[in-house]
C-alpha positions in Angstrom: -14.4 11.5 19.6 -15.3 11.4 23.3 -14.1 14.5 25.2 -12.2 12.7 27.1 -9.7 11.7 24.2 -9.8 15.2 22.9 -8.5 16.2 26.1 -5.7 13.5 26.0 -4.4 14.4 22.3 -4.8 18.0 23.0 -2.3 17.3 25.7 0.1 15.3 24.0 0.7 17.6 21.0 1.0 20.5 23.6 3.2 18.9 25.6 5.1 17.8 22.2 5.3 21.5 20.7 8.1 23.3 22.8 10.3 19.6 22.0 9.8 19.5 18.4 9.0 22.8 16.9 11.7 23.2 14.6 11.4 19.4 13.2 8.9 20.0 10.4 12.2 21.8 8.7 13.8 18.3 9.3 11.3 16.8 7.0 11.8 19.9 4.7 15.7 18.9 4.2 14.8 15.8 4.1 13.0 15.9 0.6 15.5 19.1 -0.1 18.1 16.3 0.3 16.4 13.5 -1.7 16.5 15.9 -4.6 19.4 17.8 -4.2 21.2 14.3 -4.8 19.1 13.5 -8.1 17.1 10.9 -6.0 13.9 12.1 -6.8 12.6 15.2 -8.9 9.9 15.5 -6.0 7.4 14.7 -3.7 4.4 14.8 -1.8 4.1 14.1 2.5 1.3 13.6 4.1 1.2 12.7 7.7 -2.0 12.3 9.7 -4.1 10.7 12.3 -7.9 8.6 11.8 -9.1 12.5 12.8 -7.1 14.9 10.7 -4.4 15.7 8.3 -1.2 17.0 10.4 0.9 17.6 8.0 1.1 18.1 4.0 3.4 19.6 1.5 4.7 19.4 -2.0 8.5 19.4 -2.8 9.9 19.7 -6.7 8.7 19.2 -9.5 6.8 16.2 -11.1 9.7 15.2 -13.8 13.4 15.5 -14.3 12.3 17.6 -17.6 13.0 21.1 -17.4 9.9 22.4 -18.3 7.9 20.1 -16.2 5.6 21.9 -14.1 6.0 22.2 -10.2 5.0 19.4 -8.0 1.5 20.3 -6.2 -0.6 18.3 -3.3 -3.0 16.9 -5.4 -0.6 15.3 -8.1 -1.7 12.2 -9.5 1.0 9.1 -8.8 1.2 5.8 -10.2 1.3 4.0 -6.7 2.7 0.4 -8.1 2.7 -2.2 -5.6 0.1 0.0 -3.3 -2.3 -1.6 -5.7 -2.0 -4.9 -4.1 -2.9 -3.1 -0.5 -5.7 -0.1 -1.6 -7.3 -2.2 -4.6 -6.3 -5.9 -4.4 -6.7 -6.8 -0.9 -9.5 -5.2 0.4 -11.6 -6.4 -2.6 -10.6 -9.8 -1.7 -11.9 -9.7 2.3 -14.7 -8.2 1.1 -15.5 -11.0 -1.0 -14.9 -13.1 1.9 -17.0 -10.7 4.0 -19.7 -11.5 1.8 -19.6 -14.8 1.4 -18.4 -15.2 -1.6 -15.0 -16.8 -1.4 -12.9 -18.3 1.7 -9.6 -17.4 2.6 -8.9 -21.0 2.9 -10.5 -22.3 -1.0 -8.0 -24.3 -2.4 -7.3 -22.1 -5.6 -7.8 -24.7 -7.9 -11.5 -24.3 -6.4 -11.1 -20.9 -8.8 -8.3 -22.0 -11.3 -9.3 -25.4 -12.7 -6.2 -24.4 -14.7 -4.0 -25.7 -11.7 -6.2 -29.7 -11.4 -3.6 -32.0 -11.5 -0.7 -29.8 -11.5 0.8 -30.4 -7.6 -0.4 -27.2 -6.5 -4.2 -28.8 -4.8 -2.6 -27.3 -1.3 -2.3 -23.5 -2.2 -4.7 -21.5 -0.5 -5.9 -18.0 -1.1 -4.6 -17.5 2.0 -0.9 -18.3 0.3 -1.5 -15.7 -2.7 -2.2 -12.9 -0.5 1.1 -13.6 1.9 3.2 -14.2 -0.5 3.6 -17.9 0.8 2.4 -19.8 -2.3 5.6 -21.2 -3.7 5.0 -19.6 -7.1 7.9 -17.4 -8.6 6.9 -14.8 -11.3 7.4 -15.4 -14.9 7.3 -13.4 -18.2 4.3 -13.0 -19.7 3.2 -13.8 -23.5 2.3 -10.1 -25.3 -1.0 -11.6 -27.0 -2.5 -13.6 -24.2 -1.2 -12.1 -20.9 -3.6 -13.2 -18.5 -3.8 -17.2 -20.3 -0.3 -16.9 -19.8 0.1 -15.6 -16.4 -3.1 -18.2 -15.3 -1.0 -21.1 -17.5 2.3 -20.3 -16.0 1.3 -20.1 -12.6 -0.2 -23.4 -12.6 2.5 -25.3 -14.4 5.6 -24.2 -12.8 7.2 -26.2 -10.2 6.8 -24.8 -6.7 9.8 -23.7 -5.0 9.6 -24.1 -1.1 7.2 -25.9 1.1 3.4 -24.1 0.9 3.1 -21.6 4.0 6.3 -22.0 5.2 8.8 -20.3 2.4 7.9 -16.0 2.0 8.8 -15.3 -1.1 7.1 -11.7 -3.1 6.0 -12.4 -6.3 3.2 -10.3 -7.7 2.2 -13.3 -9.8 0.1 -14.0 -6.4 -1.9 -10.5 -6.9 -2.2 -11.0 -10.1 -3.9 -14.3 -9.9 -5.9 -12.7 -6.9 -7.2 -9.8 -9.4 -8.1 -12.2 -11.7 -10.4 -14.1 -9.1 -11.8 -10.7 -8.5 -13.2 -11.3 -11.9 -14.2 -15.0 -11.5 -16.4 -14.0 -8.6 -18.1 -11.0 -9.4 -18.0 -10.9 -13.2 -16.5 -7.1 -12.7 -12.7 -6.5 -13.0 -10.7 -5.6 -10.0 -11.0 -1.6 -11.3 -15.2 -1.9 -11.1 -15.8 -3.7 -7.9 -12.8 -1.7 -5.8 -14.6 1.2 -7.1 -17.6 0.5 -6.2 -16.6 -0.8 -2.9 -14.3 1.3 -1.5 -13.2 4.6 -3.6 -16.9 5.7 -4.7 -18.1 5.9 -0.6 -14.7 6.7 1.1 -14.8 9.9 -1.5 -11.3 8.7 -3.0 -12.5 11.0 -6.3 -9.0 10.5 -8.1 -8.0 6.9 -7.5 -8.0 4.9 -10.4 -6.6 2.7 -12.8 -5.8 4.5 -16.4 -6.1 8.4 -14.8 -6.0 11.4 -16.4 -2.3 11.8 -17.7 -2.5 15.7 -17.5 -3.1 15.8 -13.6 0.3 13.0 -13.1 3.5 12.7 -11.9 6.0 10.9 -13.8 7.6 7.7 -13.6 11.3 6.3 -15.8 11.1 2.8 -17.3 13.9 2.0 -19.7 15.1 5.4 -19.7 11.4 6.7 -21.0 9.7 9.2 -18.9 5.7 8.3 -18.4 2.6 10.3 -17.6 -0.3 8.5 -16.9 0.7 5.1 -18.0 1.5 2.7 -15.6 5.2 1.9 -15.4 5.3 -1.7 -14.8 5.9 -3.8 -17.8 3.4 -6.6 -16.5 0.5 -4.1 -15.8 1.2 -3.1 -18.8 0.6 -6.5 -21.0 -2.1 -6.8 -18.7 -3.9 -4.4 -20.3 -3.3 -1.0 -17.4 -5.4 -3.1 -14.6 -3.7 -5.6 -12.3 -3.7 -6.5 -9.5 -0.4 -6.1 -8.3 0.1 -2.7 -10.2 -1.8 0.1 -12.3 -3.7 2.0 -9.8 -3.0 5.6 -9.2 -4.0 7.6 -7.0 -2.8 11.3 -4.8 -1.8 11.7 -1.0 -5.5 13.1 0.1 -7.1 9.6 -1.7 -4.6 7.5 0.2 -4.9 9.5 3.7 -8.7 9.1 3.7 -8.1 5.4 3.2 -5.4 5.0 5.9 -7.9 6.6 8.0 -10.6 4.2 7.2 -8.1 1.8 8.2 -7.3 3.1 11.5 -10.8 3.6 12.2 -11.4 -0.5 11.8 -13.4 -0.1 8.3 -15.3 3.2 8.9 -15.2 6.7 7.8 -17.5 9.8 7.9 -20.4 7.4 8.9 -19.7 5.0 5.9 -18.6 1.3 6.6 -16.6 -0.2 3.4 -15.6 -3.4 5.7 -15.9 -4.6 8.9 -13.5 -4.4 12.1 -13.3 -7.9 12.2 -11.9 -7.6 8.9 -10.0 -4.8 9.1 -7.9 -6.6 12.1 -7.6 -10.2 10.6 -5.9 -8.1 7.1 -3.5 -6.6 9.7 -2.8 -9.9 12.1 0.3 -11.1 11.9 1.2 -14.3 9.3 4.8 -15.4 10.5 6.9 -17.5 7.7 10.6 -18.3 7.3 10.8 -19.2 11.1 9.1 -16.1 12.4 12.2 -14.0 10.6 9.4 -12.6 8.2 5.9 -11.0 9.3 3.1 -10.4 6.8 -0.4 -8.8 7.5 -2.9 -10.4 4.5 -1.2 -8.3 1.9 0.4 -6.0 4.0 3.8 -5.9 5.2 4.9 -5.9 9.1 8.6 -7.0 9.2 9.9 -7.9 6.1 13.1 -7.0 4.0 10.8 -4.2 2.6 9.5 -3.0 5.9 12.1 0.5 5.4 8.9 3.0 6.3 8.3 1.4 9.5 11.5 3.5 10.8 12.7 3.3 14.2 9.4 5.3 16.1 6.6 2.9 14.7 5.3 0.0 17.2 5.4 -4.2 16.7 1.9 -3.6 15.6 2.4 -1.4 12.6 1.8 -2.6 8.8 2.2 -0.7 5.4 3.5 -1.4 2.3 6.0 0.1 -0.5 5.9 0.8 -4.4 8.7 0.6 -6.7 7.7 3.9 -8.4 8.7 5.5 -5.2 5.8 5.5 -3.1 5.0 4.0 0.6 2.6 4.2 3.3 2.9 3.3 7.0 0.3 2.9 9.3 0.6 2.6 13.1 -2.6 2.3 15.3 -1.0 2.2 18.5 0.2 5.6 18.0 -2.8 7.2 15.9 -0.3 7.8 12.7 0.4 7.3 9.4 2.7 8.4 7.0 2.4 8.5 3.1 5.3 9.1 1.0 4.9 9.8 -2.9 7.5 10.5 -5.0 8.7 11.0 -8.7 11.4 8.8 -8.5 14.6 9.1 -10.9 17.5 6.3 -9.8 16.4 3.4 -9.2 19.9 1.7 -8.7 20.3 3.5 -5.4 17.7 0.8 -3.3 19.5 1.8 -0.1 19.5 4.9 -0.6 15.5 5.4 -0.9 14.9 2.9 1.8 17.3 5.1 4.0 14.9 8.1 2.8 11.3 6.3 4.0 12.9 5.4 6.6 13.9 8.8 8.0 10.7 10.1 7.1 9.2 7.7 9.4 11.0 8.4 12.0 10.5 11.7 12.0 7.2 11.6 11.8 7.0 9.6 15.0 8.8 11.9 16.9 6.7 14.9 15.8 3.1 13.2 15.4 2.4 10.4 17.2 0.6 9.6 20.3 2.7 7.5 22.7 0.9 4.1 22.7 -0.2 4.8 26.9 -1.9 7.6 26.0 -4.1 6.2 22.8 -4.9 3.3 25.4 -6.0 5.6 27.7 -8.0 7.2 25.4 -10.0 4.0 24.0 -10.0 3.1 27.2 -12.2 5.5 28.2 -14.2 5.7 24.6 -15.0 2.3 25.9 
């Protein structure tokens, strides 16, 4: 960092201080709120910037079992539909990167499954924006994969190709399994060895260690360790739309690697090129819904952008309780993990990412003139 920037962020958070001194108790009450009102047993924040950690803590405990143990910063979470944003998609633009697949192959090019099935003008493109027309579907217990390949390529598409967003995590699944096709190593291996291995993420992971983990509820069943989605599950732990876990310090060091356009502590896992046309904008239903390549911008699920976070932000959430938001123009990101208990109340969790958010905006970031001032300069 040039001195000139250090100068400029220096001066922001000074000038910030006296304003918001008491607000990390905001984000205290927060959580204290979330599980005062049985919304979570606990929780782990972590906000930072691509230079540092700013803020961290641990709230509650890591079950709704009275003996569980107390919720620390280095907990292990099952980070559900993070998967398709720290495992799924970054292995797949590095595949591009290297030449080994195009964002525009037809996926039949992959899935000869899909000849002669009506689905020639899906892309990859489609799968990772959620634009592909296909709609998920149950899975067979003895052949998941045959039957998640099978299904995908004989159901009848619903929506014009491009044009109709509609989530489905058959699309990451399918993606995870051309993973596989082109490399001969499962999604686990090669996002291992491409991005957790150098960027030090030392406890991300599919199938963790179940004594280190928070817990998640499916079916009124409290899990350690195993991933909580059903399909991940018939899938055998390793998806591509689910199954990895990981802790906030893992997922900060790759939000900064992100912020810093592929880099971090001299290590490049993908290139800035890349790293900006993940986080461009893909506009579908009109221009009412905006995707990044996997990511989320402005969506129905966008609740942890909250009201400080620029146009230009992207993130993504997890049904276990977990989210992450990143905003470059502001030099922030926030990472929410929780040990979620009711499900039911959808508004009531998006209300609580969304808070966080905000708050973190109004302590934390660096009003967008200043960061361009900043680079500017670096320039």
């Amino acid at each position: 960092m040039s001195v000139f920037r250090s100068f400029i962020l220096a001066l922001v958070l000074a000038l910030a201080a006296p304003s918001f001194a008491g607000e990390p108790a905001g984000i205290d009450a927060l959580l204290a709120d979330a599980i005062g009102h049985n919304l979570i047993a606990g929780g782990v924040v972590l906000i930072g910037s691509r230079e540092k950690i700013l803020f961290q803590r641990a709230y509650g405990r890591v079950s709704a079992l009275a003996e569980a143990r107390g919720m620390s910063t280095d907990t292990l979470f099952d980070i559900a539909s993070l998967t398709k944003v720290v495992a799924t998609t970054p292995a797949i633009l590095k595949l591009a990167e290297e030449g080994r697949l195009s964002l525009l192959d037809p996926v039949v090019k992959w899935f000869p499954e899909f000849a002669g099935r009506g689905k020639d003008g899906i892309l990859v493109l489609n799968l990772l924006t959620h634009t592909s027309g296909l709609d998920d579907i149950p899975l067979s217990s003895g052949a998941a994969l045959q039957s998640a390949v099978e299904g995908a390529a004989s159901q009848r598409l619903k929506g014009e190709i491009g044009s109709r967003f509609h989530y489905a995590d058959l699309n990451f699944i399918l993606l995870a399994e051309l993973v596989r096709r082109a490399t001969g190593a499962g999604l686990d291996l090669y996002a291992h060895a491409c991005f957790y291995a150098p960027l030090g993420m030392s406890y991300t992971s599919f199938k963790p260690q179940r004594e280190r983990c928070s817990a998640t509820v499916c079916d009124g069943e409290i899990l350690f360790g195993e991933v909580q989605d059903h399909l991940a599950r018939q899938l055998g732990g390793v998806a591509g739309h689910a199954g990895l876990f990981s802790t906030a310090g893992d997922l900060a060091r790759f939000c900064q690697m992100m912020l810093s356009g592929g880099t971090l502590g001299g290590k490049r896992v993908l290139e800035q090129r890349t790293v900006a046309q993940m986080t461009a904008p893909y506009f579908s239903r009109g221009g009412e819904v905006v995707r990044g390549l996997g990511w989320d911008i402005s969506s129905p699920y966008s609740s942890p952008r909250g009201l400080g976070f620029s146009k230009v932000s992207f993130g993504h959430t997890g049904y276990s309780g977990s989210s992450l938001w990143i905003d470059p123009a502001s030099d922030i990101f926030v990472i929410l993990l929780t040990a979620r208990l009711d499900y039911k109340k959808v508004h009531d969790f998006s209300k609580l990412r969304g808070d966080l958010s905000t708050l973190a905006s109004r302590l934390f970031a660096v009003p967008p003139e200043l960061e361009e001032m900043a680079h500017f300069h670096d320039e």
